[in-house]
Backbone as XML, in Angstrom:
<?xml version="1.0"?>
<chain id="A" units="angstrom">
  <residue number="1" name="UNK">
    <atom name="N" x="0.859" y="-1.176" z="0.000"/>
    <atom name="CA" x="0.000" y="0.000" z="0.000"/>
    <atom name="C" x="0.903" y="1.236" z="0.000"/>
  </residue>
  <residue number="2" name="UNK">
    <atom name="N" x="0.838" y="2.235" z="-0.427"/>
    <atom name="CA" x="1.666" y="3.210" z="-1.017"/>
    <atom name="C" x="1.207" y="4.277" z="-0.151"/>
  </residue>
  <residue number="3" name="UNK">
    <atom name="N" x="2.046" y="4.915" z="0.164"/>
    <atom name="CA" x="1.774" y="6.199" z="1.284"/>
    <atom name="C" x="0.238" y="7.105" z="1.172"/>
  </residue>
  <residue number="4" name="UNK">
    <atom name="N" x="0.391" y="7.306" z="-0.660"/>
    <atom name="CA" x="-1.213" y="8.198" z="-0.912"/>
    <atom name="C" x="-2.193" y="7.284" z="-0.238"/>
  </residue>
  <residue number="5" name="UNK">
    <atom name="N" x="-2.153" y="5.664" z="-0.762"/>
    <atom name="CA" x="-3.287" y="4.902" z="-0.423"/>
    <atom name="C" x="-3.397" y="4.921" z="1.142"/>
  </residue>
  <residue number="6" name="UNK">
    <atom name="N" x="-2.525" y="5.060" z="2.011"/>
    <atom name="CA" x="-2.751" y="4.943" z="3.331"/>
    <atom name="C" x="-3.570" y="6.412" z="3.824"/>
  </residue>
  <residue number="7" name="UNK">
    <atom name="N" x="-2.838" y="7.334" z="3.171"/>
    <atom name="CA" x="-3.818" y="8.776" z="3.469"/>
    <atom name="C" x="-5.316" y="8.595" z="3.118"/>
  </residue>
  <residue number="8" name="UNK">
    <atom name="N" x="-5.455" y="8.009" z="2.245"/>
    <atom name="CA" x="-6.900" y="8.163" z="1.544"/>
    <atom name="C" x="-7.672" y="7.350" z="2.563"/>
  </residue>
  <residue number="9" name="UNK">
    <atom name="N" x="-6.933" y="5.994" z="2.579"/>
    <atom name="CA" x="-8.019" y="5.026" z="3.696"/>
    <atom name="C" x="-8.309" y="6.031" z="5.407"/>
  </residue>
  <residue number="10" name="UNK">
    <atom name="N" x="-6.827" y="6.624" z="5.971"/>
    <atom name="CA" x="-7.413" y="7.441" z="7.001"/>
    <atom name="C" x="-8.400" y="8.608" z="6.634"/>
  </residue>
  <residue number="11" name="UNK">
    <atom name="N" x="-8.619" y="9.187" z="5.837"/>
    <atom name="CA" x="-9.162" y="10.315" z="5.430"/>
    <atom name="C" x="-10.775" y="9.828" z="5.492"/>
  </residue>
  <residue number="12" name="UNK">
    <atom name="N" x="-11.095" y="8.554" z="4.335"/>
    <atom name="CA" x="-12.172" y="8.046" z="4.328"/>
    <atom name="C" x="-13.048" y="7.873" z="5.646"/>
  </residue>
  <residue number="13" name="UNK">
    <atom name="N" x="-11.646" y="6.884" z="6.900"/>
    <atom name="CA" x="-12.182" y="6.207" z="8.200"/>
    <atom name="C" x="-12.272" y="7.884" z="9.136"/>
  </residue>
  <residue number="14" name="UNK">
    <atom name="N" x="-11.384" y="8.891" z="8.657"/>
    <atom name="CA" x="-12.044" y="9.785" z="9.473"/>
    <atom name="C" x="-13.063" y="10.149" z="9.574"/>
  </residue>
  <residue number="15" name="UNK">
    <atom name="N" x="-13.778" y="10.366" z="7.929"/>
    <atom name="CA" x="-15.230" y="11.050" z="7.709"/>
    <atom name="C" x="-16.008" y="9.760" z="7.762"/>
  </residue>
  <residue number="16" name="UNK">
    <atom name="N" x="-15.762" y="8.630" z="8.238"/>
    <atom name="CA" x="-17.080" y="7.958" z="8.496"/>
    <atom name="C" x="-17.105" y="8.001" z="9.537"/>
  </residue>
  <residue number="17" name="UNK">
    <atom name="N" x="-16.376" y="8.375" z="10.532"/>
    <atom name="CA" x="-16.347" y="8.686" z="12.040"/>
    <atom name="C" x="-17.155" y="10.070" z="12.283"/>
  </residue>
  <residue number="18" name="UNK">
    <atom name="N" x="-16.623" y="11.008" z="11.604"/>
    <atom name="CA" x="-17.289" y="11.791" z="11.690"/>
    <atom name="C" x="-18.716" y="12.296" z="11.332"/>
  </residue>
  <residue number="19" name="UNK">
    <atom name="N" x="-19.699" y="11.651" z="10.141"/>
    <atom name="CA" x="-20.835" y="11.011" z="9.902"/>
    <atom name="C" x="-21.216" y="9.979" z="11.243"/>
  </residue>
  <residue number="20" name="UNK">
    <atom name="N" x="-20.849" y="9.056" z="11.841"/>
    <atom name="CA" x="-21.637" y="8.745" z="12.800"/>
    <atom name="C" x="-21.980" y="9.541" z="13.717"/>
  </residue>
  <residue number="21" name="UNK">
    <atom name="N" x="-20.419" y="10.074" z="14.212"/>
    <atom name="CA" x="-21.193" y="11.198" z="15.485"/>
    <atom name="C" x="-22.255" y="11.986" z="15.470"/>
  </residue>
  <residue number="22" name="UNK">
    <atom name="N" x="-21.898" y="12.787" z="13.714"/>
    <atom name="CA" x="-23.030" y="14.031" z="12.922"/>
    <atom name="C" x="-24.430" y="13.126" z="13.311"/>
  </residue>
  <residue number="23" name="UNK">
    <atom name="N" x="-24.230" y="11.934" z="13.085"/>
    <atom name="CA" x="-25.838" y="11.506" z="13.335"/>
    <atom name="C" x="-26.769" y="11.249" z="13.960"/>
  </residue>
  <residue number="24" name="UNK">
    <atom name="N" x="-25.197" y="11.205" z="15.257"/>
    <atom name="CA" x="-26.297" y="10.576" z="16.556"/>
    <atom name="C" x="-26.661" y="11.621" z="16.898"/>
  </residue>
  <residue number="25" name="UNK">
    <atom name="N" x="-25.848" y="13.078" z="17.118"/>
    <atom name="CA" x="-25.995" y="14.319" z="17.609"/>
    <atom name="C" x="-27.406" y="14.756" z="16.719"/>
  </residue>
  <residue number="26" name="UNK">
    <atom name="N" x="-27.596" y="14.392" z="15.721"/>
    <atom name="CA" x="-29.195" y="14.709" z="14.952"/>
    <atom name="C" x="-30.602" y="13.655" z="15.631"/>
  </residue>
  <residue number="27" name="UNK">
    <atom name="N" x="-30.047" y="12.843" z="15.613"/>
    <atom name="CA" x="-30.871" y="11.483" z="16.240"/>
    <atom name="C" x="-31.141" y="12.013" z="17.620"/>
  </residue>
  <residue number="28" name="UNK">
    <atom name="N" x="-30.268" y="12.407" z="18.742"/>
    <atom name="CA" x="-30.329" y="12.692" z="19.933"/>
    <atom name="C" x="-31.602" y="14.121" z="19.807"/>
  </residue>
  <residue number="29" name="UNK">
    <atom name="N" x="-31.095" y="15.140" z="18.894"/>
    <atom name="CA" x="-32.468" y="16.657" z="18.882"/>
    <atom name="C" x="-33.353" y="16.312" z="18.536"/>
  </residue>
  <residue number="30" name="UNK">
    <atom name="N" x="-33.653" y="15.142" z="17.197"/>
    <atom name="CA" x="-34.550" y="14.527" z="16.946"/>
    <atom name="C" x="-35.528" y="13.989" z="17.655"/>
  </residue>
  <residue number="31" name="UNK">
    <atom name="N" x="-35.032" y="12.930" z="19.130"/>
    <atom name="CA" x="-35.582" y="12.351" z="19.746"/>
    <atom name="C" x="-35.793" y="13.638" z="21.141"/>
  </residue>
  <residue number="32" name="UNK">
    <atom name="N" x="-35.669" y="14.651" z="20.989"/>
    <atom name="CA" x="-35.888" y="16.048" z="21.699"/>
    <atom name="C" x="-36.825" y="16.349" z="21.238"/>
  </residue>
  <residue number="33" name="UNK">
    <atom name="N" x="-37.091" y="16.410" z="20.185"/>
    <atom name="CA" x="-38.231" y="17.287" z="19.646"/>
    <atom name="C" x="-39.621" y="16.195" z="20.155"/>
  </residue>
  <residue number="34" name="UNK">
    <atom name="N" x="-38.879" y="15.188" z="19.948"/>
    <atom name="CA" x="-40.247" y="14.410" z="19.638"/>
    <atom name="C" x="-40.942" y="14.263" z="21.353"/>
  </residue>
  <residue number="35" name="UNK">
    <atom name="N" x="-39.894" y="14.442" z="22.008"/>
    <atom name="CA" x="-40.009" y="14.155" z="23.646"/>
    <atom name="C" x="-41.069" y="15.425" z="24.058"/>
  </residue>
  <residue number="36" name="UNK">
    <atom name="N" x="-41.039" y="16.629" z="23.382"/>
    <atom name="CA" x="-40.856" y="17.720" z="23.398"/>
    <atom name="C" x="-42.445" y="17.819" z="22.808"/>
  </residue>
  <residue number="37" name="UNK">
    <atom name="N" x="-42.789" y="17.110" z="22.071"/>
    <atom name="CA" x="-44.140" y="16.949" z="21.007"/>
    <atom name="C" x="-45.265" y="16.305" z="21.890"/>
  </residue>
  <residue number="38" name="UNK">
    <atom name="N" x="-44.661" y="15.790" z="22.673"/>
    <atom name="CA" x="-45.374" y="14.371" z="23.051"/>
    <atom name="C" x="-45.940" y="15.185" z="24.689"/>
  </residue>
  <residue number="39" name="UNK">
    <atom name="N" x="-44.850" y="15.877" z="25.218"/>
    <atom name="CA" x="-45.182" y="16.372" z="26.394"/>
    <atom name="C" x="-46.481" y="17.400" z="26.123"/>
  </residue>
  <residue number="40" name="UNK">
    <atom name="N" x="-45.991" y="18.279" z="25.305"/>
    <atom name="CA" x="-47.031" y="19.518" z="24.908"/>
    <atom name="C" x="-48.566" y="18.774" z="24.452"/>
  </residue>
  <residue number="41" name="UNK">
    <atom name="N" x="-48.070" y="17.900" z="23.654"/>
    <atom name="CA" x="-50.273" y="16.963" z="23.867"/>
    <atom name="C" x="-50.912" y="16.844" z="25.198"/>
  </residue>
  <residue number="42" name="UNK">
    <atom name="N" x="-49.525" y="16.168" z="26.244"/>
    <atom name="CA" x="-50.376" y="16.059" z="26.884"/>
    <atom name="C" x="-50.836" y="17.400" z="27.921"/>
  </residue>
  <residue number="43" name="UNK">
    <atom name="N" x="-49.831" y="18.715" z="27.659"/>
    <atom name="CA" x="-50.398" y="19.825" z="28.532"/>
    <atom name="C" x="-51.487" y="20.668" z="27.998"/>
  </residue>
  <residue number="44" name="UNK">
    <atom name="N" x="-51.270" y="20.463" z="26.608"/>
    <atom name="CA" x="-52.652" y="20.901" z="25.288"/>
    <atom name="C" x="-53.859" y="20.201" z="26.207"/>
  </residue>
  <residue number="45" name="UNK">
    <atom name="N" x="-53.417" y="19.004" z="25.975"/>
    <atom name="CA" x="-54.932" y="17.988" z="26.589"/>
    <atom name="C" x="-55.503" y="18.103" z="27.737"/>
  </residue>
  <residue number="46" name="UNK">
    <atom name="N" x="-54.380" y="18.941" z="29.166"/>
    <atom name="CA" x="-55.061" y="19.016" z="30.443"/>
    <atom name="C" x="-55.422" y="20.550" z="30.705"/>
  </residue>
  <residue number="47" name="UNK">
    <atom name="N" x="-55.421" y="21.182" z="29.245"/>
    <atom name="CA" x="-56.222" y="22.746" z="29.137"/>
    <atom name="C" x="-54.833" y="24.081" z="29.721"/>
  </residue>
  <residue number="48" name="UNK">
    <atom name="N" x="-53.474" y="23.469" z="29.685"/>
    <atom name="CA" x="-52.606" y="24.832" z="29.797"/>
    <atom name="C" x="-52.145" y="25.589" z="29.260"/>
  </residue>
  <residue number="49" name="UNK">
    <atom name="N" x="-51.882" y="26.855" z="29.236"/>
    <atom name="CA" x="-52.024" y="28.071" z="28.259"/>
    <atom name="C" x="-50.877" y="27.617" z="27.348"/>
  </residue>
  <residue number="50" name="UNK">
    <atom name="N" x="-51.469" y="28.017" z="26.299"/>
    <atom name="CA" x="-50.769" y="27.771" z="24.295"/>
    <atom name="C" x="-48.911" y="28.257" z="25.202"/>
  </residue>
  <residue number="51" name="UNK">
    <atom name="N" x="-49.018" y="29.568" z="25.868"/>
    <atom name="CA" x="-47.722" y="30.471" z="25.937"/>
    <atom name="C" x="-46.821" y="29.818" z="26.984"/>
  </residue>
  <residue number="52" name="UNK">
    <atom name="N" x="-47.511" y="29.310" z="28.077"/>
    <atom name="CA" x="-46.734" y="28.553" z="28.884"/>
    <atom name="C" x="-45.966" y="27.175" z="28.556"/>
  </residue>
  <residue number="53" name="UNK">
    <atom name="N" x="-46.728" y="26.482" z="27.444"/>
    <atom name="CA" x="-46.518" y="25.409" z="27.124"/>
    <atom name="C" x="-44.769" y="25.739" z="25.866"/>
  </residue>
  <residue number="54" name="UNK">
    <atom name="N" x="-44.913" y="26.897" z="25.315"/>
    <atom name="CA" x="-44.328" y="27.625" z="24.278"/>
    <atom name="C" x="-43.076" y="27.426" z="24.994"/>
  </residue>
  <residue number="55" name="UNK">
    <atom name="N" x="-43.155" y="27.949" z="26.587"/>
    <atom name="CA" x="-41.919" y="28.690" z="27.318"/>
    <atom name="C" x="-41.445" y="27.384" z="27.988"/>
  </residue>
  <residue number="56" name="UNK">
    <atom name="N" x="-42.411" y="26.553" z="28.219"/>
    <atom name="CA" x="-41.731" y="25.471" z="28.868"/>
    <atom name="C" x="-40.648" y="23.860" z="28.093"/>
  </residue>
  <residue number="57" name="UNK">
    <atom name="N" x="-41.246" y="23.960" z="26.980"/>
    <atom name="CA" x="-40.859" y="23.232" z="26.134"/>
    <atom name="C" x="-39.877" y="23.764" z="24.791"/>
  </residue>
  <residue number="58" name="UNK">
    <atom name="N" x="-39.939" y="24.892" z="25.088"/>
    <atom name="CA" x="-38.928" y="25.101" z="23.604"/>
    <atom name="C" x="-39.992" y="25.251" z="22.375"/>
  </residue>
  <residue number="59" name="UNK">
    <atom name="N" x="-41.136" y="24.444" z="22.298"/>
    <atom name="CA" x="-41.691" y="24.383" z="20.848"/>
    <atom name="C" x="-42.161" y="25.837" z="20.381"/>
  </residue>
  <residue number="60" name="UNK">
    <atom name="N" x="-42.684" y="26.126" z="19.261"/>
    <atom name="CA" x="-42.782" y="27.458" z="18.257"/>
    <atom name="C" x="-44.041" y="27.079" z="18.257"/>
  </residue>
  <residue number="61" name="UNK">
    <atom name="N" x="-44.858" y="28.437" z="17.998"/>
    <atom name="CA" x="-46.651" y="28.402" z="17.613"/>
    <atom name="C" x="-47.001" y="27.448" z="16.252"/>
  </residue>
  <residue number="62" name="UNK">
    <atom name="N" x="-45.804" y="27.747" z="15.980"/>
    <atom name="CA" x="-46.209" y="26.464" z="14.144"/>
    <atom name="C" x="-46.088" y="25.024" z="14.984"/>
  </residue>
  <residue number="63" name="UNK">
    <atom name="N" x="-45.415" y="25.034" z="15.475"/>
    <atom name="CA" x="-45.296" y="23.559" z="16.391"/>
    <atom name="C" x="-46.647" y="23.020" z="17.219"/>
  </residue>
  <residue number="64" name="UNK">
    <atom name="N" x="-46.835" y="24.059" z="17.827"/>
    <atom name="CA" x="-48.071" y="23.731" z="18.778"/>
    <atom name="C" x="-49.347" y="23.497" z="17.707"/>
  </residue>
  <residue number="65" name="UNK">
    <atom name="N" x="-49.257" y="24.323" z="16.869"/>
    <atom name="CA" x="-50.673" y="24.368" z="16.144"/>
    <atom name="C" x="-50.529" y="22.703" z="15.117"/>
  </residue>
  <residue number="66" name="UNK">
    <atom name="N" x="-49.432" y="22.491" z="14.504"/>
    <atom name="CA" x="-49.760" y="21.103" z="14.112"/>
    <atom name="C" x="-50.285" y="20.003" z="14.951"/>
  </residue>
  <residue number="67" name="UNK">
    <atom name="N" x="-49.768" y="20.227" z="16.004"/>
    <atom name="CA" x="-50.521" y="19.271" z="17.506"/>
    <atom name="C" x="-51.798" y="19.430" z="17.495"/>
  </residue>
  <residue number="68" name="UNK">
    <atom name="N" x="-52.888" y="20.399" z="17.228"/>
    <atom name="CA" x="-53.621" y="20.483" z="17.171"/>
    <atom name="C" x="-54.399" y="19.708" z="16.410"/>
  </residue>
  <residue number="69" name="UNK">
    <atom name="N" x="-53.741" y="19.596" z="15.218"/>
    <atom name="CA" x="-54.703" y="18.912" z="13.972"/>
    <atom name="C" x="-54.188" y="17.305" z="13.754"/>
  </residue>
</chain>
């Protein structure tokens, strides 16, 4: 294996290292949001204000209102 070929194989194994992490770190906000979705139904459902729910969870009025429907 020739010096270029050894660069290329680390280069490759770096960026697939770096693609897993990128993914879990998406997977992890992902599974935030959804934690995040799931809580706000149920404070939607026991009648608490649209704004409190806004401030307590992070979610946006476009957020809350798809919960709705």
């Amino acid at each position: 294996m020739t010096i270029a070929d050894q660069l290329r194989l680390e280069g490759e194994q770096r960026g697939i290292q770096k693609g897993r992490i990128e993914g879990r770190m998406e997977g992890r906000e992902e599974g935030g949001r959804e934690t995040a979705l799931k809580i706000a139904r149920t404070m939607l459902a026991s009648g608490l204000n649209r704004t409190m729910i806004m401030k307590m969870t992070g979610l946006t009025e476009a957020e809350l209102a798809r919960i709705r429907h």
